[in-house]
C-alpha positions as CSV (number, residue, x, y, z in Angstrom):
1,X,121.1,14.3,59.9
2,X,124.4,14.9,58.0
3,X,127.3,13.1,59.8
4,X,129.4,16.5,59.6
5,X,126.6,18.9,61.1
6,X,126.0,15.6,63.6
7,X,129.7,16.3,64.5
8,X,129.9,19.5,65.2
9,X,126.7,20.3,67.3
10,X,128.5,17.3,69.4
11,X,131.2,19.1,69.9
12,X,130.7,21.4,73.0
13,X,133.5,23.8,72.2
14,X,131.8,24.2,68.3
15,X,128.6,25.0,70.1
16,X,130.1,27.4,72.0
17,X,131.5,29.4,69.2
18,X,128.2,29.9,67.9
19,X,126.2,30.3,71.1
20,X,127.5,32.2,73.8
21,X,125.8,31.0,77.3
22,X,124.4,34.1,79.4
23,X,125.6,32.2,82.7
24,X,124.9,34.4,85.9
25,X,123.1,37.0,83.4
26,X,120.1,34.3,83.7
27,X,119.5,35.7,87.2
28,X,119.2,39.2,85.7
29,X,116.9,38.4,83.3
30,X,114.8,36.2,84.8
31,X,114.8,38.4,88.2
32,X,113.7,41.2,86.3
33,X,111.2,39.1,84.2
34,X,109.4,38.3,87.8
35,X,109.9,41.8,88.5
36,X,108.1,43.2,85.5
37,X,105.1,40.6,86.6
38,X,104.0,41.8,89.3
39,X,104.7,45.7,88.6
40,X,107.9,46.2,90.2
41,X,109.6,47.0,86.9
42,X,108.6,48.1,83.0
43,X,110.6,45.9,80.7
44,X,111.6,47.9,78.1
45,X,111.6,45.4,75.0
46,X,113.8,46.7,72.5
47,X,116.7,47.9,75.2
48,X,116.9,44.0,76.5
49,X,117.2,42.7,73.5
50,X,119.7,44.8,72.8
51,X,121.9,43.8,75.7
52,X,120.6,40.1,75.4
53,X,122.3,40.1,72.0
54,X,125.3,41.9,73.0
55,X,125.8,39.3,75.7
56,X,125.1,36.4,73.6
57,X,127.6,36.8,70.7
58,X,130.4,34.8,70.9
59,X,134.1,35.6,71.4
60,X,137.0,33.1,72.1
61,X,139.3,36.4,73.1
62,X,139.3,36.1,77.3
63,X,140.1,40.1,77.6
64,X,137.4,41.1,75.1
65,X,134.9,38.9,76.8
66,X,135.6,40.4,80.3
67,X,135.5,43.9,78.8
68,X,132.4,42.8,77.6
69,X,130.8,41.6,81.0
70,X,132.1,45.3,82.4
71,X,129.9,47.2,79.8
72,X,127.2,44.2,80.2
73,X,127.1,45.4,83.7
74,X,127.1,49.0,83.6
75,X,124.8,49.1,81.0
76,X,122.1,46.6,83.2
77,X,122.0,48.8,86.2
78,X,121.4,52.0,84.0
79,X,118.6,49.8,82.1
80,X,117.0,48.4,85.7
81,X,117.1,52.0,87.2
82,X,115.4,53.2,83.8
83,X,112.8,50.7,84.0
84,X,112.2,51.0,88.0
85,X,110.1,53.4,89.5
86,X,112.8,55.2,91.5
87,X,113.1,58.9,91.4
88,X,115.1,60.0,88.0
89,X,117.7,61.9,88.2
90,X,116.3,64.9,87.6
91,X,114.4,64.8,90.2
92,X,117.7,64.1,92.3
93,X,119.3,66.9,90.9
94,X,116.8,68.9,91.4
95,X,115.7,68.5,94.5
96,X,119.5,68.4,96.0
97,X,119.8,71.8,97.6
98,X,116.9,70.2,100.1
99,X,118.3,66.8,100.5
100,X,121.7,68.0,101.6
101,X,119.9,69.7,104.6
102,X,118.6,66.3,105.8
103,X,120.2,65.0,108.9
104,X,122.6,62.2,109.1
105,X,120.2,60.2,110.6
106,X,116.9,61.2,108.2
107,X,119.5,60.1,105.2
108,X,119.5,56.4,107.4
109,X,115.9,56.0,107.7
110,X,115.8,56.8,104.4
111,X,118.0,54.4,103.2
112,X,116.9,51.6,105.1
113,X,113.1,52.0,103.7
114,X,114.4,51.1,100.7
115,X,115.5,47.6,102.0
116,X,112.9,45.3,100.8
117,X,113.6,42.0,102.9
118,X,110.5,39.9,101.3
119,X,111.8,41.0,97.8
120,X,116.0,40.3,99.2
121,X,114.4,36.8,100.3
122,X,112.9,35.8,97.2
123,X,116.0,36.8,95.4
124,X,117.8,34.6,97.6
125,X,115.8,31.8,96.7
126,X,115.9,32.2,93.3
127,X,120.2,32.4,93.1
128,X,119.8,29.0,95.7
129,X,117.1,27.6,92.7
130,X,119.7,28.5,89.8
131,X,122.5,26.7,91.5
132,X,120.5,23.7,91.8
133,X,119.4,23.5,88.3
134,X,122.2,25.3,86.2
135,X,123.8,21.9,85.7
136,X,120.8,20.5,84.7
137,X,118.5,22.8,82.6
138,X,119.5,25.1,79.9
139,X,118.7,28.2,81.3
140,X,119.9,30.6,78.7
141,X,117.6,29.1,76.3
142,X,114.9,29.0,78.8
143,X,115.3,32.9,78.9
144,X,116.1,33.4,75.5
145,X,112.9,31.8,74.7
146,X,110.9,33.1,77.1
147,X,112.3,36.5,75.7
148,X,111.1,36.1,72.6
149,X,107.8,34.4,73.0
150,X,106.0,36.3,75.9
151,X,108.2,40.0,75.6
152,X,108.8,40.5,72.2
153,X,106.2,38.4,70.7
154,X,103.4,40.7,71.6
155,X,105.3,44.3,70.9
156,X,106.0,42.8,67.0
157,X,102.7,41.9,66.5
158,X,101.3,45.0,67.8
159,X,103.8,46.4,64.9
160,X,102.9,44.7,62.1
161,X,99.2,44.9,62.7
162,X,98.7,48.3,64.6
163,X,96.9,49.7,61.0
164,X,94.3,46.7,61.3
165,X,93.5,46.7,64.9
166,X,91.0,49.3,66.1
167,X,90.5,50.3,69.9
168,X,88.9,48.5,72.0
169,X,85.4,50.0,72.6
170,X,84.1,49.3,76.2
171,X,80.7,49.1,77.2
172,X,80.7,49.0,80.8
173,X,82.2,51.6,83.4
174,X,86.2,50.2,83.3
175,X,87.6,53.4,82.2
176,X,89.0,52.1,78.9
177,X,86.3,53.3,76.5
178,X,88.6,54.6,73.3
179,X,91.5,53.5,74.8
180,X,93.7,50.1,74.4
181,X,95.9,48.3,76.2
182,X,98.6,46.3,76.0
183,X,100.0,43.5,78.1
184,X,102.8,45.7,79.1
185,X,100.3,47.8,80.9
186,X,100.2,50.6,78.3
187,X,97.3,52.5,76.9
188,X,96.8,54.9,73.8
189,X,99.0,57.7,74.8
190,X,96.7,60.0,72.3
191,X,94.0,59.3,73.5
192,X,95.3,60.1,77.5
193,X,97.1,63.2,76.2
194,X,93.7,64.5,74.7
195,X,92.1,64.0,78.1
196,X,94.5,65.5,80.3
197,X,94.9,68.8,77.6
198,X,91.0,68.9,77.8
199,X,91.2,68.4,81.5
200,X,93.5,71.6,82.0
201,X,92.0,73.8,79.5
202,X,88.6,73.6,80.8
203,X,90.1,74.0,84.8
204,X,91.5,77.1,83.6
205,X,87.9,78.0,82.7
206,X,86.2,77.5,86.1
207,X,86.0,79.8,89.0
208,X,84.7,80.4,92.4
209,X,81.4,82.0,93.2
210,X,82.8,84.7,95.7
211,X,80.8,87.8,96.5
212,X,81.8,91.0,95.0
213,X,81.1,92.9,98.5
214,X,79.9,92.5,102.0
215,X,77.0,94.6,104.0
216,X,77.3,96.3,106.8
217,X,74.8,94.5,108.1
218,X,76.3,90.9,107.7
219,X,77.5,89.4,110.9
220,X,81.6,89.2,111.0
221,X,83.4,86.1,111.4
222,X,86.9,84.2,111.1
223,X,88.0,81.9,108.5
224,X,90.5,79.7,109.2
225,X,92.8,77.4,107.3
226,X,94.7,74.8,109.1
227,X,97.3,73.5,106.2
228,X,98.8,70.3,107.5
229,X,101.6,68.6,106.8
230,X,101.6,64.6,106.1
231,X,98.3,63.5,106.9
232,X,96.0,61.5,104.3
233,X,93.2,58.8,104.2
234,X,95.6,56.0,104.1
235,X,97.8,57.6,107.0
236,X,94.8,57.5,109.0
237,X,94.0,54.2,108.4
238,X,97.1,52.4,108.5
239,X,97.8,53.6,111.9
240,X,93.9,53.0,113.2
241,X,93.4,56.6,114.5
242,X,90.2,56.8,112.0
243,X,87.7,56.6,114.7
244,X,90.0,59.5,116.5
245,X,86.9,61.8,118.4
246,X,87.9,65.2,116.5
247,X,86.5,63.9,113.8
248,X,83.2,63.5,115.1
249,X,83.2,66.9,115.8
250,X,83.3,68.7,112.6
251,X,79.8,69.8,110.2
252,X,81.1,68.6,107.2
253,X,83.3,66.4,105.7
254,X,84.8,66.1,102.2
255,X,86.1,61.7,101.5
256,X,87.4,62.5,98.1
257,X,89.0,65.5,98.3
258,X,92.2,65.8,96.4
259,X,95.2,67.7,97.2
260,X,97.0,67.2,93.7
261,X,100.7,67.5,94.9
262,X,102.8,65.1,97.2
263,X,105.0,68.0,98.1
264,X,104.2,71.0,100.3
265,X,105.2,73.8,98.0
266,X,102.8,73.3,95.7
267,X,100.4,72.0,97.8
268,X,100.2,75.0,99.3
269,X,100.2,77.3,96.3
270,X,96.6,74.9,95.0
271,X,95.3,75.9,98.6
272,X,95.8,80.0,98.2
273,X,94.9,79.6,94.0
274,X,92.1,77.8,95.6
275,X,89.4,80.2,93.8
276,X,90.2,79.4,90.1
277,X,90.1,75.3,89.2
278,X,92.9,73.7,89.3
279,X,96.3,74.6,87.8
280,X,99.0,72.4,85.9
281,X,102.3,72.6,88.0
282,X,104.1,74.6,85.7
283,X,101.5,77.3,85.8
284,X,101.6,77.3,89.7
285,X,105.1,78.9,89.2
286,X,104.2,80.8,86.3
287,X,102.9,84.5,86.4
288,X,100.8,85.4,89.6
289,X,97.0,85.3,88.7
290,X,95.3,87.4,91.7
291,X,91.6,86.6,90.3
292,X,92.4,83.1,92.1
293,X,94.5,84.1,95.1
294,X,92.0,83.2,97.7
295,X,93.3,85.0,101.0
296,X,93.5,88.2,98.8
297,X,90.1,88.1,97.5
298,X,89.4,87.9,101.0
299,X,90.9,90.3,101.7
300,X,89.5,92.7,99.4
301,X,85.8,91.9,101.0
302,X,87.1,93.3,104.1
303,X,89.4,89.7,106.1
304,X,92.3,91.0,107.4
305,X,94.9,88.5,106.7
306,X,97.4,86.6,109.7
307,X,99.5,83.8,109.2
308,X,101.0,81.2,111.9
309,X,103.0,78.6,111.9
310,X,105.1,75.4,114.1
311,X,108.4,76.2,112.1
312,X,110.6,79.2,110.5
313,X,109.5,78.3,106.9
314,X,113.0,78.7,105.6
315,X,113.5,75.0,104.2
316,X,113.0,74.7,100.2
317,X,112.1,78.6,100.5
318,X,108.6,77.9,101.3
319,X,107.6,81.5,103.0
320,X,108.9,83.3,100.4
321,X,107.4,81.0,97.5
322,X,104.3,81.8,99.0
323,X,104.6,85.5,99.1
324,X,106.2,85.7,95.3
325,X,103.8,83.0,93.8
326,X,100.5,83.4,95.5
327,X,100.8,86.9,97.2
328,X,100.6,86.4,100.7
329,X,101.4,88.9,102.6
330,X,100.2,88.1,106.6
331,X,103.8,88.7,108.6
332,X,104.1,85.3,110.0
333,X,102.3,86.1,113.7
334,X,105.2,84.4,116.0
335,X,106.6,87.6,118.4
336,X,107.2,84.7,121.2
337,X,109.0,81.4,121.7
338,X,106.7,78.7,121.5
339,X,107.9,75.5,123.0
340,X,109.6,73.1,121.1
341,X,107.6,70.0,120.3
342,X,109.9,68.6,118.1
343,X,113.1,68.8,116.2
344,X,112.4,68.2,111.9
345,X,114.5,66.3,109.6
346,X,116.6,69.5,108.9
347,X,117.6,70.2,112.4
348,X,114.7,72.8,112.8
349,X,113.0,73.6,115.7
350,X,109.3,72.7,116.0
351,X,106.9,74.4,117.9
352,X,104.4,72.9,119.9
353,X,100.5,72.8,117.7
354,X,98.5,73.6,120.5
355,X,100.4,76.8,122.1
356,X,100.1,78.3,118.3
357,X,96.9,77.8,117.9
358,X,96.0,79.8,121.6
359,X,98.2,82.0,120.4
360,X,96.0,82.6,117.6
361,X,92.9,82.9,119.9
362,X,94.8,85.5,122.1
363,X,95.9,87.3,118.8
364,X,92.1,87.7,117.5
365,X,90.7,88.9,120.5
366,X,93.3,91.2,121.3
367,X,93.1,93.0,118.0
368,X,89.5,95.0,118.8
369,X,89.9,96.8,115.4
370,X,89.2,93.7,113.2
371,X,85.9,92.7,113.2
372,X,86.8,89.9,110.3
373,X,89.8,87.7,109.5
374,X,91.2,84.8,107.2
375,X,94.5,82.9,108.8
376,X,96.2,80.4,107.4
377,X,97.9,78.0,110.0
378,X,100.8,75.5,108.5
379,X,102.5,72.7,110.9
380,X,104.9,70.6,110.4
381,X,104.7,68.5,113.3
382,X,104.0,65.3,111.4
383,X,106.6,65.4,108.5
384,X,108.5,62.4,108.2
385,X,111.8,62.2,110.4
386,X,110.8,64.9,113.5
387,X,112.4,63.8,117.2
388,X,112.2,64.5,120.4
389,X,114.5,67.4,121.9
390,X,118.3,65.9,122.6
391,X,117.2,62.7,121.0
392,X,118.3,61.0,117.5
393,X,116.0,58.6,116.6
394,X,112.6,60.1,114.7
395,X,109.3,59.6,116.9
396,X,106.9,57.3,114.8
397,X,103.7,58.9,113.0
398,X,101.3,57.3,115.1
399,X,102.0,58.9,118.3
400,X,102.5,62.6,116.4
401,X,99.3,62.1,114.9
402,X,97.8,61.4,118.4
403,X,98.9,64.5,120.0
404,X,98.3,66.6,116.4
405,X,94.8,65.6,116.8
406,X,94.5,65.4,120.4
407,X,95.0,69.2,120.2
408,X,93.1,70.3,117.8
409,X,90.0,68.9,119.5
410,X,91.0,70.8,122.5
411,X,91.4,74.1,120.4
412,X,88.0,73.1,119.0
413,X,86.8,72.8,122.5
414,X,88.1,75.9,123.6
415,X,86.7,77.5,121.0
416,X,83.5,76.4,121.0
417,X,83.4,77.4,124.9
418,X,84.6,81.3,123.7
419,X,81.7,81.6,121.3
420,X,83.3,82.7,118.7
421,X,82.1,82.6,115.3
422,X,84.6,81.1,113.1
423,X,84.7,78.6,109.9
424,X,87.5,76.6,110.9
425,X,88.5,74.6,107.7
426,X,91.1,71.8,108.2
427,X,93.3,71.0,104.6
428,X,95.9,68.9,104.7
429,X,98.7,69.5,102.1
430,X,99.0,65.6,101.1
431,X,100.0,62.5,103.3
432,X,103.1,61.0,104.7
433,X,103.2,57.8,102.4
434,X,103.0,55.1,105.0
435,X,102.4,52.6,103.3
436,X,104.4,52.0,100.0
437,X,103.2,50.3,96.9
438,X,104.6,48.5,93.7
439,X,105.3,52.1,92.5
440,X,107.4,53.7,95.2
441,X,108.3,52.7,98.6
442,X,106.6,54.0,101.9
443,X,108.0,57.6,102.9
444,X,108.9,58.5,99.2
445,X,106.3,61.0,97.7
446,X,107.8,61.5,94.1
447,X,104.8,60.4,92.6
448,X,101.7,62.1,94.0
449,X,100.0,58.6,93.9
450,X,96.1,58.8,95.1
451,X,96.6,57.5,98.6
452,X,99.2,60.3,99.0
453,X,97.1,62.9,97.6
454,X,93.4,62.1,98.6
455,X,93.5,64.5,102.4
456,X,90.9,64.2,105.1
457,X,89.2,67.9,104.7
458,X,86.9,68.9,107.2
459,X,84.5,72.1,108.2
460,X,83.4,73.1,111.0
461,X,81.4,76.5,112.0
462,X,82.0,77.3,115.8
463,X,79.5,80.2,117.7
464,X,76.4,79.0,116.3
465,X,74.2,76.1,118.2
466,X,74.6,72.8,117.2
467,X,74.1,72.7,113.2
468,X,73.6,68.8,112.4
469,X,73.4,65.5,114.7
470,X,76.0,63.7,112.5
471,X,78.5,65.1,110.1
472,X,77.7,65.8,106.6
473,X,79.5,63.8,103.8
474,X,80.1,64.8,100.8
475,X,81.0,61.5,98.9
476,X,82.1,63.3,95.2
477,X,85.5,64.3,93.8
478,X,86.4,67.4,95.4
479,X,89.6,69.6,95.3
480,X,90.2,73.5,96.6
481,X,87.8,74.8,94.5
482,X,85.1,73.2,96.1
483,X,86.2,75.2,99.3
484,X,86.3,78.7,97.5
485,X,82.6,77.8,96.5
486,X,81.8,76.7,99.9
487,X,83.0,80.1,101.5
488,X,81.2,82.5,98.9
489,X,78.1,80.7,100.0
490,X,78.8,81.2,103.6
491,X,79.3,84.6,102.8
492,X,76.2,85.2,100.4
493,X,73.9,83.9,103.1
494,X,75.0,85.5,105.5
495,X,75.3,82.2,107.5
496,X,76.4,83.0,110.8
497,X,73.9,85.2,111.4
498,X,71.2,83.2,112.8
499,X,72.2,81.2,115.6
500,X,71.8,78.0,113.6
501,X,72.6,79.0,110.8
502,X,70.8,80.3,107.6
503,X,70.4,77.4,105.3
504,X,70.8,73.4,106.9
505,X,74.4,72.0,105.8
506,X,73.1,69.7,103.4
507,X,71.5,72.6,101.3
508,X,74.8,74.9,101.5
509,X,76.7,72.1,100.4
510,X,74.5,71.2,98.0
511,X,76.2,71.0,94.5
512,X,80.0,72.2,95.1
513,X,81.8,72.1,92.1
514,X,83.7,68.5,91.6
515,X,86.9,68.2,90.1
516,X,88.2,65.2,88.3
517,X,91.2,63.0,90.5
518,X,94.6,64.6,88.8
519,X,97.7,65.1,90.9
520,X,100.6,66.2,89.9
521,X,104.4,66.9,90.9
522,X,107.3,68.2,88.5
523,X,108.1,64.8,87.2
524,X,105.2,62.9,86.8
525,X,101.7,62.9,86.6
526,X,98.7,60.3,88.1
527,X,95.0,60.6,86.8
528,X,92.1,58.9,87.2
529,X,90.6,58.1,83.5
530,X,87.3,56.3,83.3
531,X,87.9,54.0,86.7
532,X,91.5,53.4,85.9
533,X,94.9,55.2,87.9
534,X,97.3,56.0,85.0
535,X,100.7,57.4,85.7
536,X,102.7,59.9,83.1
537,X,106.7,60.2,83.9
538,X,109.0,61.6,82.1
539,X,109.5,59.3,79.3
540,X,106.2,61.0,78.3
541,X,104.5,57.5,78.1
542,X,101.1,56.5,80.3
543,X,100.7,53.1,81.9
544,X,98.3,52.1,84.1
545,X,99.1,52.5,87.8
546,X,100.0,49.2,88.9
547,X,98.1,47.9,92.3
């Protein structure tokens, strides 16, 4: 080696005019390069190398260098948030009429949910590793390196040989025939963009079989929709009330049924567009389309419409979006006090589930003149953040549940001992996201993931003799449509009027229509493609869900 170019890579302050250390910004990187790993973040290549080579160019001038670390730093959290999967702020901004009527102490529970401590642990760890071995190991080049080698590396290549490289043709079932993916957890946006336009355009296509009249001769009965609030699959499970006895009760039960929509707006529009397949979000508060509103075509075969509910329906306008977007027009049925079970997140009373639902039964038998109806019940009572009267801290879901369900099987029983003939359909509008993942934390529903969206719905026909010795399962992809078809075949037999029924359950559930897993909110977008979860924000990119 030349003696000169020997001398001056000896010299630490020459080296340092030509290499600028990244210090403390190690733990930045390499946090977010563990991060990124396990799913927690989506390195965005081309953005880190941009502040990677921003923070390594050299500058002897002390003012310009801490002006740099102020715009290094500003610059990383924006980056970190862009790459996370936190709420954007659009959806912030959008959303901020409703989050300014959350209580103080909703805002707290909140908060704290987003507190990690396994996550704040290992990032303890790792700033108690780095000043261990920063006086010993050269970290920048360590995560310069590793930058370059196992980021970069990959998203070049891809670059420069994209034209040569054709997709990766599967031949098993793992849902990425067509498509290809990346390390980065990408796949062929084409080819996902394709299926999800094919996927709407033929939903828009499909419709319920309802009848176009009704005899005089066919027996009259009630349908009734229960829409709840907050109460999935993985709700059930992760607070062991899956072996609950109400569920034992009902004739049919649907274990993939998908809601589509983390939210209860739109969950609740999908459940009244319920006769037409399902709709983008967009076109759920688009024009009205009264071929699909399902309490209307009820109505028009003779159901007289009633609506109850546990709260006012003022919060996020959701009476009125129901009336404007999916013509409902049932007064809501509520000429009493109920009791107050709770008090919600907003400050709003609650009313007790079971008192509504008598009130229901009184309603029904009081009104002589209607021999048929269609209701549709919402509660609230298990919404995240609801307390007890003149208390400040929320109750906890597991409890709610058990008195939600407790009373609904002693409705059921009450009903069943009234004889009554009614189709009593239980929907829930999505789940209460117990149990977070690498996406989104627990409580957050932003991104309608699966175990948000995929409700336990349930059938059950009351004033008949016992139909079936065990419940009957139907084990395919369902959604609201399924339930359209399920009522114009209740209807077309004339089902309730033998005393155990016209056809056995299996054959009138026989082929409901199945709808592929899709769910969707105003910022993003999860579907099920070939086996695999992807998720769409939006950056208008997929990736696959990480699990």
């Amino acid at each position: 080696m030349p003696q000169k170019l020997s001398h001056l890579l000896s010299d630490s302050e020459t080296v340092r005019g030509f290499w600028n250390p990244l210090g403390l910004w190690n733990l930045y990187f390499i946090g977010k390069f563990l991060l990124a790993s396990v799913g927690y973040l989506n390195l965005d290549p081309v953005y880190n190398a941009l502040l990677l080579a921003f923070l390594l160019v050299p500058t002897r001038v002390r003012w310009m260098n801490k002006c740099r670390h102020a715009a290094a730093f500003v610059a990383a959290v924006a980056l970190a948030y862009h790459e996370s999967w936190l709420p954007g702020i659009d959806s912030i901004t959008s959303n901020a009429a409703n989050i300014a009527g959350f209580s103080t102490e909703f805002i707290l529970e909140l908060a704290w949910d987003f507190l990690n401590f396994k996550m704040i642990g290992w990032g303890l760890l790792l700033i108690l590793a780095y000043i261990l071995v920063k006086d010993w190991i050269r970290l920048s080049v360590f995560t310069v390196g590793y930058f370059l080698v196992f980021v970069m590396q990959p998203i070049v290549s891809d670059f420069f040989h994209e034209a040569a490289v054709e997709p990766v043709q599967s031949t098993g079932n793992t849902g990425m025939s067509t498509a290809k993916t990346t390390r980065a957890g990408t796949t062929d946006n084409d080819k996902l963009k394709q299926w999800l336009a094919a996927f709407n355009e033929y939903e828009k296509s499909r419709s319920a079989k309802l009848p176009a009249g009704i005899s005089s001769k066919d027996t009259p009965f009630d349908i009734v929709f229960m829409n709840v609030c907050s109460l999935s699959n993985d709700d059930l499970e992760a607070v062991n009330l899956l072996s609950h006895p109400v569920f034992e009760q009902f004739d049919i039960k649907f274990d993939h049924f998908n809601s589509a929509s983390s939210y209860s707006g739109p969950a609740s529009l999908r459940l009244l567009n319920a006769a037409c397949g399902q709709p983008t979000h967009d076109d759920l508060y688009s024009n009205r389309r009264p071929e699909c509103e399902i309490m209307n075509r009820l109505g028009q075969l003779g159901f007289k419409q009633r609506l109850f509910m546990d709260h006012n329906g003022q919060y996020d306008n959701y009476l009125s979006t129901l009336r404007n977007k999916a013509g409902l027009t049932a007064a809501v049925e509520s000429t009493r006090p109920y009791p107050v079970r709770y008090i919600g997140f907003d400050d709003e009373p609650i009313a007790d589930t079971l008192a509504v639902l008598r009130h229901w039964r009184q309603a029904v038998r009081r009104d002589k003149s209607t021999k048929r109806s269609v209701t549709l019940f919402n509660f609230i009572a298990l919404h995240d953040g609801n307390r007890l009267p003149r208390q400040s801290r929320p109750v906890e879901f597991k409890p709610r549940a058990q008195h939600f369900l407790d009373s609904l099987q002693t409705f059921m029983k009450e009903l069943d001992r009234s004889g009554r003939k009614v189709m009593l359909i239980v929907v829930p509008e999505h789940g209460a996201a117990l149990r977070g993942d690498r996406v989104q934390t627990a409580r957050l529903r932003d991104i309608p993931s699966f175990h948000i969206t995929e409700v336990p719905v349930m059938v059950k026909f009351f004033g008949l003799n016992k139909l079936t010795d065990n419940t009957v399962h139907i084990n395919g992809n369902s959604s609201y449509l399924a339930l359209s078809d399920l009522i114009g075949r209740v209807i077309e037999s004339n089902f309730f009027s033998n005393p155990s029924g016209t056809m056995p359950i299996p054959e009138l559930v026989n082929g409901l229509p199945e709808t592929n897993y899709l769910s969707e909110n105003a910022q993003s977008i999860v579907m099920r493609y070939q086996g695999v979860d992807y998720i769409r924000t939006n950056d208008g990119k997929w990736k696959v869900y990480p699990k």
